[in-house]
ZADO-1210 file (C-alpha; in nm, 4 decimals, padded with zeros to 6 digits):
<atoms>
<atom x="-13.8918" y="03.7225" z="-03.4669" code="UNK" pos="1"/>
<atom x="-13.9036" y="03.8033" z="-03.1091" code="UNK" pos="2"/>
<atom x="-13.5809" y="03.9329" z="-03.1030" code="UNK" pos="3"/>
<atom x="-13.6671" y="04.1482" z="-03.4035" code="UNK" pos="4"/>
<atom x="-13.9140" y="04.2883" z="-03.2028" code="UNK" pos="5"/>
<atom x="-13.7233" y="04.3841" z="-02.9021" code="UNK" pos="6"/>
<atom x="-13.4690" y="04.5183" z="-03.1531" code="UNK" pos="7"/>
<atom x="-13.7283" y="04.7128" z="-03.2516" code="UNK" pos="8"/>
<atom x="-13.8788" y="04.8821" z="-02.9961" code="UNK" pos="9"/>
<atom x="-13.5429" y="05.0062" z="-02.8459" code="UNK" pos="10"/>
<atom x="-13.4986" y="05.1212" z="-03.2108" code="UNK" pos="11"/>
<atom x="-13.7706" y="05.3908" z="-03.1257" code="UNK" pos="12"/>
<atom x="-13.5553" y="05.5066" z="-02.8442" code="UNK" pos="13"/>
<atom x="-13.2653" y="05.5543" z="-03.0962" code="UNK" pos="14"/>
<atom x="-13.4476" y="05.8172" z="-03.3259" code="UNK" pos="15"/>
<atom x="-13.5770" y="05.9764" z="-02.9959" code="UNK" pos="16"/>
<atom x="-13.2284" y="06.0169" z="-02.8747" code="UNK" pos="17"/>
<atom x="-13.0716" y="06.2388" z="-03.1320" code="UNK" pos="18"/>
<atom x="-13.0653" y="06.5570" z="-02.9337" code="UNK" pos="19"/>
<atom x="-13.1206" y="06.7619" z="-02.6301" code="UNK" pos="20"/>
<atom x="-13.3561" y="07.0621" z="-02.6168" code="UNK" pos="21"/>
<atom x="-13.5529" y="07.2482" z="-02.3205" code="UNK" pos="22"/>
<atom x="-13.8638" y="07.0995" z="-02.2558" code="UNK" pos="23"/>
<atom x="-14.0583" y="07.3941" z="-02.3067" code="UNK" pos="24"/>
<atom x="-13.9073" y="07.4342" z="-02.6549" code="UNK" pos="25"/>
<atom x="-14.0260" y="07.0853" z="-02.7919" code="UNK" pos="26"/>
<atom x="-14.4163" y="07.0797" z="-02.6464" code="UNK" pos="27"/>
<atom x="-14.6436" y="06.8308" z="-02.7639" code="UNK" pos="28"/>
<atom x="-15.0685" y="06.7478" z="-02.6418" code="UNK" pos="29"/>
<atom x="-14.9266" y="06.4543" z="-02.4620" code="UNK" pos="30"/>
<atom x="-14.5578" y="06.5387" z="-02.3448" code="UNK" pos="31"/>
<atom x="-14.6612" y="06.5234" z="-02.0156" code="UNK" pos="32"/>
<atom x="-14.6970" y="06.1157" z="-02.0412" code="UNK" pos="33"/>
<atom x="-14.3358" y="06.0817" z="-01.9136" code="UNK" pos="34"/>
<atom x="-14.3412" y="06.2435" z="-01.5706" code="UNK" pos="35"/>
<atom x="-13.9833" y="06.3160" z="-01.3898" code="UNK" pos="36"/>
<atom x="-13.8747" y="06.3635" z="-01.0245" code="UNK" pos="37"/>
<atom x="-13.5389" y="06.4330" z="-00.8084" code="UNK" pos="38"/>
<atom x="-13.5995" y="06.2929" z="-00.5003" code="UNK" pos="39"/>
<atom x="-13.3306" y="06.4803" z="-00.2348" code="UNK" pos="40"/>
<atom x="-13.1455" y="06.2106" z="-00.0776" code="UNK" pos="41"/>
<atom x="-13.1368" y="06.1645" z="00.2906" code="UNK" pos="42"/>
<atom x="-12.7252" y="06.0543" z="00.3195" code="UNK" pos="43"/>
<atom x="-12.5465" y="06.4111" z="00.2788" code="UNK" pos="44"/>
<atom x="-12.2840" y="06.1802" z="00.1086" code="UNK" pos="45"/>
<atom x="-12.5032" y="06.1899" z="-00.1768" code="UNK" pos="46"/>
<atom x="-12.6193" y="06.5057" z="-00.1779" code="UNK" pos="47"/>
<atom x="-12.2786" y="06.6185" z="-00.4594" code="UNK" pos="48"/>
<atom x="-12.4237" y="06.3405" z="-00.6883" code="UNK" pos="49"/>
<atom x="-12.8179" y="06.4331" z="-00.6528" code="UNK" pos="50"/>
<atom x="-12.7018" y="06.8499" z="-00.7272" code="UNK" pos="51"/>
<atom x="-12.4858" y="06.6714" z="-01.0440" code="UNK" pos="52"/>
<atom x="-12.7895" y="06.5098" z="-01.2080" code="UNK" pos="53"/>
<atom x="-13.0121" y="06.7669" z="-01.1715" code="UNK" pos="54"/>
<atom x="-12.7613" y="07.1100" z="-01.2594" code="UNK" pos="55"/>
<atom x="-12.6830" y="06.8718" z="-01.6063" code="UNK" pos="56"/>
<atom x="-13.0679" y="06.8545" z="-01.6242" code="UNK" pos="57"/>
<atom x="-13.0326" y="06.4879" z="-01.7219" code="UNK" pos="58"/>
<atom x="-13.4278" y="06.3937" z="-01.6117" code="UNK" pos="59"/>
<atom x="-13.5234" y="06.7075" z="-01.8513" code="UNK" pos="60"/>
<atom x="-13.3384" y="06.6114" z="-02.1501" code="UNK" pos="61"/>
<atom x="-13.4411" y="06.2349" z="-02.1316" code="UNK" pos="62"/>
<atom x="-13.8284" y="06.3444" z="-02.1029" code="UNK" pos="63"/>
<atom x="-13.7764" y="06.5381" z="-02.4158" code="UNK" pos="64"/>
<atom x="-13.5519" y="06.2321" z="-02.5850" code="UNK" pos="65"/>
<atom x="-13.8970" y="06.0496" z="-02.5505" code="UNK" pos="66"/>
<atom x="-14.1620" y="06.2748" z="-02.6464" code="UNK" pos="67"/>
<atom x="-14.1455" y="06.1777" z="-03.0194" code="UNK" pos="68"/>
<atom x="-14.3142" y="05.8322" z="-02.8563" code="UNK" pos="69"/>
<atom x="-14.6658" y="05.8055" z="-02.8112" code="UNK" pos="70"/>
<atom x="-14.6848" y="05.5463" z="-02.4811" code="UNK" pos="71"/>
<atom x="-15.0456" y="05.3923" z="-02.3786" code="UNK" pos="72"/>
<atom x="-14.9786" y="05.4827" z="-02.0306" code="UNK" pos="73"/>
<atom x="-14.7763" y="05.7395" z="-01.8206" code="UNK" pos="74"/>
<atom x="-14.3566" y="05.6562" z="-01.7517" code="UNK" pos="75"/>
<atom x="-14.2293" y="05.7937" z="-01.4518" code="UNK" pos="76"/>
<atom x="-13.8382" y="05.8171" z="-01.4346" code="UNK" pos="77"/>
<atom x="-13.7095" y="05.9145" z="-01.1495" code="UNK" pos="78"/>
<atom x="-13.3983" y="05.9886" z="-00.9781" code="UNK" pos="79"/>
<atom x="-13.3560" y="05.8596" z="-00.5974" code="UNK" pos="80"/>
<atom x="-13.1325" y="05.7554" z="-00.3009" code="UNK" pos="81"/>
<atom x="-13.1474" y="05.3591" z="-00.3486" code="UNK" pos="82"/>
<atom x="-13.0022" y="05.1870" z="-00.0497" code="UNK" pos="83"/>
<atom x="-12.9709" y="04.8785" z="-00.0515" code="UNK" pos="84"/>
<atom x="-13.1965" y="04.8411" z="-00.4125" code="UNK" pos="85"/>
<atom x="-13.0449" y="04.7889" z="-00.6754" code="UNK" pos="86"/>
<atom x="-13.2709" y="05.0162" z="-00.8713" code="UNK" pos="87"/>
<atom x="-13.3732" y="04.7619" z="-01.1118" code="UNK" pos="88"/>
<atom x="-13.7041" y="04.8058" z="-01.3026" code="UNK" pos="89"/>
<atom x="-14.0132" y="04.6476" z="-01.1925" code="UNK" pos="90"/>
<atom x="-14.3172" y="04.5778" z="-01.4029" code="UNK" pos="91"/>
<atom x="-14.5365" y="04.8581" z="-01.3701" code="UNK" pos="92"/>
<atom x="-14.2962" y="05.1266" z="-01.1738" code="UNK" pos="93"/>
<atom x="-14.0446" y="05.4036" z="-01.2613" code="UNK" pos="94"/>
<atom x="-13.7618" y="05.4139" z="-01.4171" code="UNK" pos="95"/>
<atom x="-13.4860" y="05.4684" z="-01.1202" code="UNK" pos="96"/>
<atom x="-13.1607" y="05.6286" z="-01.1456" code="UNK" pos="97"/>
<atom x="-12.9708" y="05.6061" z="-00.8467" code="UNK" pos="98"/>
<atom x="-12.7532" y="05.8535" z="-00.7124" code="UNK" pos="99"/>
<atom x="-12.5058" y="05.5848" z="-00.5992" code="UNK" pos="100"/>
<atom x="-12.4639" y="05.4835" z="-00.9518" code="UNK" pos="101"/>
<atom x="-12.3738" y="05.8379" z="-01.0394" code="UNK" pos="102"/>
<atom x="-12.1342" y="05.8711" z="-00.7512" code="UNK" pos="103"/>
<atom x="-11.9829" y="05.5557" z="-00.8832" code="UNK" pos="104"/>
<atom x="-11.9643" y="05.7093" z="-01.2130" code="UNK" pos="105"/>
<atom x="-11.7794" y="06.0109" z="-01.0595" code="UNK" pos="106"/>
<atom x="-11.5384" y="05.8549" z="-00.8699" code="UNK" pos="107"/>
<atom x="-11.3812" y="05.6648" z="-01.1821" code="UNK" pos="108"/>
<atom x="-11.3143" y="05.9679" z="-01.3373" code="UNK" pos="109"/>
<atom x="-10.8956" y="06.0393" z="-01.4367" code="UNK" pos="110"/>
<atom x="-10.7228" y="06.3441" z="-01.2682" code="UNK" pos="111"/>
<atom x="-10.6301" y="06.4710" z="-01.6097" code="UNK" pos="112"/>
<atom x="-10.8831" y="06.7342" z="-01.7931" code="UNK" pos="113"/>
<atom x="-10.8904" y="06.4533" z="-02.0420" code="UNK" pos="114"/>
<atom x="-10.7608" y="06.1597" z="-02.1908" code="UNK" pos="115"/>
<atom x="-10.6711" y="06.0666" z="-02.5764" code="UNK" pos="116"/>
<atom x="-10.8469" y="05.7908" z="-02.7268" code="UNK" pos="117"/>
<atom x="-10.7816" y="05.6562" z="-03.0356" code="UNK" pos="118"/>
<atom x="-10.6195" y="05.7726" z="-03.3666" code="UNK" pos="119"/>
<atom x="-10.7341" y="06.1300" z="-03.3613" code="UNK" pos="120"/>
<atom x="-10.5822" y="06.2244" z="-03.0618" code="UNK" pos="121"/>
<atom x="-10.2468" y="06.1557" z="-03.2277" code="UNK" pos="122"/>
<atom x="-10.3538" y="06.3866" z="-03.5131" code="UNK" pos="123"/>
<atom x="-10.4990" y="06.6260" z="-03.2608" code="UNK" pos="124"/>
<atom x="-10.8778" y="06.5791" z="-03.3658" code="UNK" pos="125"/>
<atom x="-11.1191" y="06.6814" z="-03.1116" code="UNK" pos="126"/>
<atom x="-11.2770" y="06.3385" z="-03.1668" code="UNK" pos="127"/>
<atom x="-10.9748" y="06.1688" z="-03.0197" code="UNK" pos="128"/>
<atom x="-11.0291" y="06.3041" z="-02.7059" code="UNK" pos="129"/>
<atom x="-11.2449" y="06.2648" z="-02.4035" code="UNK" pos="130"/>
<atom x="-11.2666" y="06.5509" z="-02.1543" code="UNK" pos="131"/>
<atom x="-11.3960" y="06.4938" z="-01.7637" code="UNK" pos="132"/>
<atom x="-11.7421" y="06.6137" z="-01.8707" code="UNK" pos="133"/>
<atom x="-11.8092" y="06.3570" z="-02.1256" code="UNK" pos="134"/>
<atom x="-11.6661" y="06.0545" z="-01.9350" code="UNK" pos="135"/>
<atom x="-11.9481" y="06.1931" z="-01.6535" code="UNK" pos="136"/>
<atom x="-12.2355" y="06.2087" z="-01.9107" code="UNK" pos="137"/>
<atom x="-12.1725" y="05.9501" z="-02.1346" code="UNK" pos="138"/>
<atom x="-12.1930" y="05.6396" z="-01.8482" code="UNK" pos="139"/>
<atom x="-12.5271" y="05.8227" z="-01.7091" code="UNK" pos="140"/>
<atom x="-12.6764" y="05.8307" z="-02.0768" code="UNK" pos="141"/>
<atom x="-12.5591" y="05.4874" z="-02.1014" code="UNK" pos="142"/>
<atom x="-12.7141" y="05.3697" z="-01.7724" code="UNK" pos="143"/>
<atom x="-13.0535" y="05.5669" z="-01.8507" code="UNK" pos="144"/>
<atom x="-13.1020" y="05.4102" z="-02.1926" code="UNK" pos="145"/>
<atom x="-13.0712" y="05.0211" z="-02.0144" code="UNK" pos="146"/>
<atom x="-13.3138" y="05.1504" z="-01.7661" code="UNK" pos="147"/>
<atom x="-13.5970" y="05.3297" z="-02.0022" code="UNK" pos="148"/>
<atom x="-13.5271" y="05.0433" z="-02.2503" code="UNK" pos="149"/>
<atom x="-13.6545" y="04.7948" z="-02.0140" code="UNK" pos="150"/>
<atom x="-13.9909" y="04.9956" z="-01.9070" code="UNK" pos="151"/>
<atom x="-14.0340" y="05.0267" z="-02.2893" code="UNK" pos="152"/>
<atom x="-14.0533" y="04.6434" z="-02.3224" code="UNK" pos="153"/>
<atom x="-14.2760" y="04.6260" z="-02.0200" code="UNK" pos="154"/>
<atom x="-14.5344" y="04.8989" z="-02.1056" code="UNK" pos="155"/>
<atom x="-14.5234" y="04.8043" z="-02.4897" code="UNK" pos="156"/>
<atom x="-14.5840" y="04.4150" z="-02.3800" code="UNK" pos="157"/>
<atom x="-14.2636" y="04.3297" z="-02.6245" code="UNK" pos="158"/>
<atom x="-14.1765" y="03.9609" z="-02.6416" code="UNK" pos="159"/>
<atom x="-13.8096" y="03.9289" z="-02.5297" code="UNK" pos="160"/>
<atom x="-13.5157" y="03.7212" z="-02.6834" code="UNK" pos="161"/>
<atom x="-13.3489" y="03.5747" z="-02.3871" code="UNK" pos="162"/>
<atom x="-13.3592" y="03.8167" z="-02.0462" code="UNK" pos="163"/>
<atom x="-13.4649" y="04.1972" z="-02.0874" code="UNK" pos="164"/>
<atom x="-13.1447" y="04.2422" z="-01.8901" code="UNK" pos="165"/>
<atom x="-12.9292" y="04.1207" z="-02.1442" code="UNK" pos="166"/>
<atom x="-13.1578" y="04.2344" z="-02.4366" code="UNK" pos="167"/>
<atom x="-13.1490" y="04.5886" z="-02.2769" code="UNK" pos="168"/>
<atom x="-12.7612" y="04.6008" z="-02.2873" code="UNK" pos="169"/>
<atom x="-12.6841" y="04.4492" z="-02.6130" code="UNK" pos="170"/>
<atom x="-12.8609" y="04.7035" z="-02.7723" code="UNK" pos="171"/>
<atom x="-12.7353" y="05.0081" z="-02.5600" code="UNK" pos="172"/>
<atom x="-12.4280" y="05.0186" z="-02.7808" code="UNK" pos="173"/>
<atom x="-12.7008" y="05.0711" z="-03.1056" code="UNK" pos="174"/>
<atom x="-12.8623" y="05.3094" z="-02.9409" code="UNK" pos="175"/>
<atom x="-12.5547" y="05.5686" z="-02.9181" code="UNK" pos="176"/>
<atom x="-12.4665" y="05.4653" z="-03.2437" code="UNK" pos="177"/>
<atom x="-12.7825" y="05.6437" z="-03.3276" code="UNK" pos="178"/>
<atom x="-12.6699" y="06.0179" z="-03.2231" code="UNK" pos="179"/>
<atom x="-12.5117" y="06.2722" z="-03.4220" code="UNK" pos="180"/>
<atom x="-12.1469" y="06.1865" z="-03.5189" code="UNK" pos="181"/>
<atom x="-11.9632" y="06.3851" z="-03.2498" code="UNK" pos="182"/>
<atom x="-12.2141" y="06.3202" z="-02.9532" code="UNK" pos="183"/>
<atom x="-12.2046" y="05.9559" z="-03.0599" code="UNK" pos="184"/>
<atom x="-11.8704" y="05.9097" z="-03.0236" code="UNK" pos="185"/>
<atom x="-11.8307" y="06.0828" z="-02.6895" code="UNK" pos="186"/>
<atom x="-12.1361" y="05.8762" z="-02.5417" code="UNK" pos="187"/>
<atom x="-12.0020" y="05.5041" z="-02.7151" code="UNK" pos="188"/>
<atom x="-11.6037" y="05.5847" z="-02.6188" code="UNK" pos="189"/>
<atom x="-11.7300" y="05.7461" z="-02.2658" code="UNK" pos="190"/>
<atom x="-11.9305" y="05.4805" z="-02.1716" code="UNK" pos="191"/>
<atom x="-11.6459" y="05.2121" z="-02.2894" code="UNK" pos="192"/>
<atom x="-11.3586" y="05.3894" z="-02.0984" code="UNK" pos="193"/>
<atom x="-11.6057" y="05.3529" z="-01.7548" code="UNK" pos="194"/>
<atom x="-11.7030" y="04.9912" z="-01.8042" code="UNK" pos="195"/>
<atom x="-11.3005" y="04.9052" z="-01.8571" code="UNK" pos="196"/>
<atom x="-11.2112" y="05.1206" z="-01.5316" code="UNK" pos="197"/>
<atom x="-11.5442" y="04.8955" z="-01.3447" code="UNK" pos="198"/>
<atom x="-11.4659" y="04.5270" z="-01.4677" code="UNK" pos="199"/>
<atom x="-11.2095" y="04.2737" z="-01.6306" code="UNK" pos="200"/>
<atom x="-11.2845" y="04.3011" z="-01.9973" code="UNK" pos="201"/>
<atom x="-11.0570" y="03.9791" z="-02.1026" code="UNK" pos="202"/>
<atom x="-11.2597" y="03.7873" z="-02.3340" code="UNK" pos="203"/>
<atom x="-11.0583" y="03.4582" z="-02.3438" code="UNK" pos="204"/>
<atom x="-11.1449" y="03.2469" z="-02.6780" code="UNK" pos="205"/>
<atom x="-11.4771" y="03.4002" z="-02.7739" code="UNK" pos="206"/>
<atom x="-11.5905" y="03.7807" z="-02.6001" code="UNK" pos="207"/>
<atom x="-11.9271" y="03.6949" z="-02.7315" code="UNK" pos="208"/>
<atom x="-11.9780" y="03.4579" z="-02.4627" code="UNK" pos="209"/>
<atom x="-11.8001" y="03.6793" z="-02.1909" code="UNK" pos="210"/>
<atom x="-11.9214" y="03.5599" z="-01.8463" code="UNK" pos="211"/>
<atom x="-11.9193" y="03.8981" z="-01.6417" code="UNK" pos="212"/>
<atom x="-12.2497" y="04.0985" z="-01.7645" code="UNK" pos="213"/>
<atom x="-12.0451" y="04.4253" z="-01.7795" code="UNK" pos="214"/>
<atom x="-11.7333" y="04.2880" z="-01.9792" code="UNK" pos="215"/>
<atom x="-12.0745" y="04.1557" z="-02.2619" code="UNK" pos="216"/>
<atom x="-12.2002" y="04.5315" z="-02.2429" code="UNK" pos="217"/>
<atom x="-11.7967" y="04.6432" z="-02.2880" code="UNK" pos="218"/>
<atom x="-11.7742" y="04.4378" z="-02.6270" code="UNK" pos="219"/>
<atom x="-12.1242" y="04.5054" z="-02.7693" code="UNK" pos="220"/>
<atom x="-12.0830" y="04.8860" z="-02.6915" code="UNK" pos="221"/>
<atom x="-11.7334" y="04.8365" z="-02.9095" code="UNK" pos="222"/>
<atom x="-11.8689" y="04.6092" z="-03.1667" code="UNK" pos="223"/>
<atom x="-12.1548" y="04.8613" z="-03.2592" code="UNK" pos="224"/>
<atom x="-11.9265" y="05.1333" z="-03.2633" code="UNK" pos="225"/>
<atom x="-11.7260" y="04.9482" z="-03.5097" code="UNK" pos="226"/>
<atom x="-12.0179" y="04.8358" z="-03.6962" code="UNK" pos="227"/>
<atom x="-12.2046" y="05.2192" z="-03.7424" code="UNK" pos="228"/>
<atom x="-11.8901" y="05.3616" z="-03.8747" code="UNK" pos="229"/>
<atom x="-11.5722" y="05.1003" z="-03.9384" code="UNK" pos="230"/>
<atom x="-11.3385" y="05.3760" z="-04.0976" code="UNK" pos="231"/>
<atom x="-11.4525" y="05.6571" z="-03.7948" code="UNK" pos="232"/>
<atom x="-11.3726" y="05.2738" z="-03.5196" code="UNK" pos="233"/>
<atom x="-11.1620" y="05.0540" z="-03.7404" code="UNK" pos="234"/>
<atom x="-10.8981" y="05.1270" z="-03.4686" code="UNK" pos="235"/>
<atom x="-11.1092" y="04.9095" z="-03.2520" code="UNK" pos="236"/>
<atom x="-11.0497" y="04.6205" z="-03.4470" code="UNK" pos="237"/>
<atom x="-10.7381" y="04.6731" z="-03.5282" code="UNK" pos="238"/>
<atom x="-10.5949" y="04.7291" z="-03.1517" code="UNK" pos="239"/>
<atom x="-10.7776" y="04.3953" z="-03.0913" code="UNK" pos="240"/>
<atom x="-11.0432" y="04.5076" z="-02.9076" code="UNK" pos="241"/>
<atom x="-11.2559" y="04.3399" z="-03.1042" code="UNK" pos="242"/>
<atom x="-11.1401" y="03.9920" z="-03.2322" code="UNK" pos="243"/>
<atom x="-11.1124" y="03.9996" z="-03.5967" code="UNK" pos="244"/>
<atom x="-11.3245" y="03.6915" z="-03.5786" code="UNK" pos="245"/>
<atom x="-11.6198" y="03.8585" z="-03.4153" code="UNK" pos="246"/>
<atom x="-11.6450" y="04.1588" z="-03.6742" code="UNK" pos="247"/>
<atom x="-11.8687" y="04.0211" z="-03.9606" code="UNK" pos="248"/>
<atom x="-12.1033" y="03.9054" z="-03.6787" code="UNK" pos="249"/>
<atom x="-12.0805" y="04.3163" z="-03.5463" code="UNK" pos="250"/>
<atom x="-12.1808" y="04.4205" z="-03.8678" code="UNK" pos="251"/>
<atom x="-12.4798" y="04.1406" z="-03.9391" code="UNK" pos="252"/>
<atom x="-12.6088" y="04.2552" z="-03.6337" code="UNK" pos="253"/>
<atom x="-12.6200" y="04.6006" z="-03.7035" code="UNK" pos="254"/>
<atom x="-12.7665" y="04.5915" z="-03.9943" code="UNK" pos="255"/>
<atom x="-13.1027" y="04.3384" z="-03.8502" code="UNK" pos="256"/>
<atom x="-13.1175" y="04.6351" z="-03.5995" code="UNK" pos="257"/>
<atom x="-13.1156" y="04.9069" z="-03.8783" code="UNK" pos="258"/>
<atom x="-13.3319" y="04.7478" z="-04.1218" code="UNK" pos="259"/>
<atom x="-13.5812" y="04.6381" z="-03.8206" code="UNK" pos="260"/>
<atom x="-13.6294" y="04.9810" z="-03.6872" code="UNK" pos="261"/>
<atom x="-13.6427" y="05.1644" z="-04.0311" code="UNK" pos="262"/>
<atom x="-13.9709" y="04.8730" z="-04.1600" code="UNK" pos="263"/>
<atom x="-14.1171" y="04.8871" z="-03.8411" code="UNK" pos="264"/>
<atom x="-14.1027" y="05.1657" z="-03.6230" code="UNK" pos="265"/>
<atom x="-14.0593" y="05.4901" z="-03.8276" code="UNK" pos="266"/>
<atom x="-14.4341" y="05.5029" z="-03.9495" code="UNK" pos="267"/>
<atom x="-14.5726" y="05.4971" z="-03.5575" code="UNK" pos="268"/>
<atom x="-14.3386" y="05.8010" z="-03.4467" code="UNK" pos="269"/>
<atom x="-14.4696" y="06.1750" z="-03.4604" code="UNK" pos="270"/>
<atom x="-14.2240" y="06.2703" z="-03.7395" code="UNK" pos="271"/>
<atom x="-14.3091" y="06.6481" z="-03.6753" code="UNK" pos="272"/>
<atom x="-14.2027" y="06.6179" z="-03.3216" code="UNK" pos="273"/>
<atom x="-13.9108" y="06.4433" z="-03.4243" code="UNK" pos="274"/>
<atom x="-13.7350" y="06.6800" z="-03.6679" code="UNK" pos="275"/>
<atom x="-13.8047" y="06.9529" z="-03.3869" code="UNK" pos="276"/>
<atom x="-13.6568" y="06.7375" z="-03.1919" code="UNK" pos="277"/>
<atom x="-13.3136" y="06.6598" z="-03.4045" code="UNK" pos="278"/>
<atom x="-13.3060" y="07.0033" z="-03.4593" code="UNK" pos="279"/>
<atom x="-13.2314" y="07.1323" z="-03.0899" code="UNK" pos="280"/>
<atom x="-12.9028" y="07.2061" z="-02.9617" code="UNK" pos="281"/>
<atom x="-12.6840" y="06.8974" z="-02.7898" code="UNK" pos="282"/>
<atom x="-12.6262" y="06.9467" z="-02.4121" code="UNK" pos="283"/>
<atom x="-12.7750" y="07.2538" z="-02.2431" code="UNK" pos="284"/>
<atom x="-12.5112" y="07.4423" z="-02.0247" code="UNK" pos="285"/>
<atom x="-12.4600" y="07.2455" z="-01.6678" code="UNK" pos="286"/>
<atom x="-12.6206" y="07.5126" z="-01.3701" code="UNK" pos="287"/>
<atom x="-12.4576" y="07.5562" z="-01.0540" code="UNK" pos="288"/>
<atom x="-12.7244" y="07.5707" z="-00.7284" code="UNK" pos="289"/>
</atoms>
């Protein structure tokens, strides 16, 4: 049960996370309950990533992911210079998105304008590819949904299956399953080409039980892939990816996640704000300062 309700809660971040619009364009009484903030590092070796997050308006567009959610208290999610921190959340503070992170991020990418991925990009479908600009946004979406996932269990006091670490990552892979088709796969296949450029993703007998925290959030952000849409990811599977042993399990899991958020959830979100919401335009244009 308690896992059903941490299932759940994330959930609500799902339907919030459909698409992107100005803030001023989705206004609600009480939008102004998730505050945002760019703090200008002080290391001038940061300063590239600090102007990338905030010309891709990434702080904007996750306020207005959220505003669908009515929260008893105020979130602040901010972006910072972290030093030696690690950024994590603590109980009762902001969400922090460092700007060594998104350096990180940037520094994996290829030299090529893109890279092919899967079977489309034999058959020249624009979902079989991956250019620069979604292998940027797509780890940064990933690494913001962990991060606002874990204030979510802390200011909705939701009882936690094992650590909200963990419980925060195995259900970052739902969460992207829950955009619209093409943004979905960018953000899922994005996020999985990083984390196999950051770690060693070999899975020995059983991936489920994967040791390093990042190869776990490699496989679960394949196996709900697979899972959402197995025609659209059945190349995961069948590239061994994802042991054929592990793929009824993908789907079970899914589907607890699907059916928890659909009985539970729905009926406490502004629906009104919601459908404005869903209705907005993916990815504003990035500005240059």
């Amino acid at each position: 049960m308690t896992r059903l309700l941490s299932v759940v809660t994330f959930g609500l971040l799902s339907a919030c996370l459909a698409v992107v619009c100005k803030p001023a364009a989705c206004q609600a009484d009480d939008v102004d309950q998730i505050e945002i903030s760019y703090v200008a590092p002080e290391s001038d070796e940061l300063r590239p990533a600090y102007l990338s997050l905030k010309n891709r308006e990434v702080l904007e567009q996750l306020k207005t992911f959220l505003s669908p959610l009515k929260l008893p208290r105020r979130l602040l999610v901010q972006a910072e210079q972290c030093g030696n921190n690690s950024g994590a959340y603590e109980p009762g503070g902001p969400v922090i998105i460092c700007y060594e992170d998104v350096r990180r991020i940037e520094q994996t990418l290829p030299v090529e304008a893109e890279i092919l991925l899967g079977p489309g990009a034999l058959t020249g479908e624009n979902r079989g590819r991956l250019k620069r600009e979604d292998l940027i946004v797509a780890p940064i979406v990933m690494t913001a949904l962990q991060k606002t996932a874990l204030a979510l269990f802390d200011i909705l006091d939701v009882p936690v299956w094992g650590t909200a670490d963990e419980a925060a990552n195995r259900l970052a892979g739902y969460l992207m399953t829950q955009f619209g088709d093409q943004i979905a796969w960018k953000t899922l296949m994005g996020s999985a080409w990083y984390l196999a450029q950051t770690t060693m993703t070999g899975a020995g007998g059983d991936f489920y039980y994967v040791r390093d925290p990042e190869a776990r959030l490699f496989y679960g952000i394949l196996c709900m892939a697979y899972a959402s849409d197995p025609k659209a990811y059945g190349f995961l599977a069948r590239n061994f990816d994802i042991p054929t042993r592990r793929i009824d399990k993908c789907i079970e899991d899914y589907v607890r996640v699907q059916q928890a958020f659909d009985a539970t959830i729905l009926p406490h979100v502004d629906q009104i704000l919601l459908q404005k919401v869903r209705a907005m335009p993916w990815l504003p244009p990035i500005k240059r300062e």
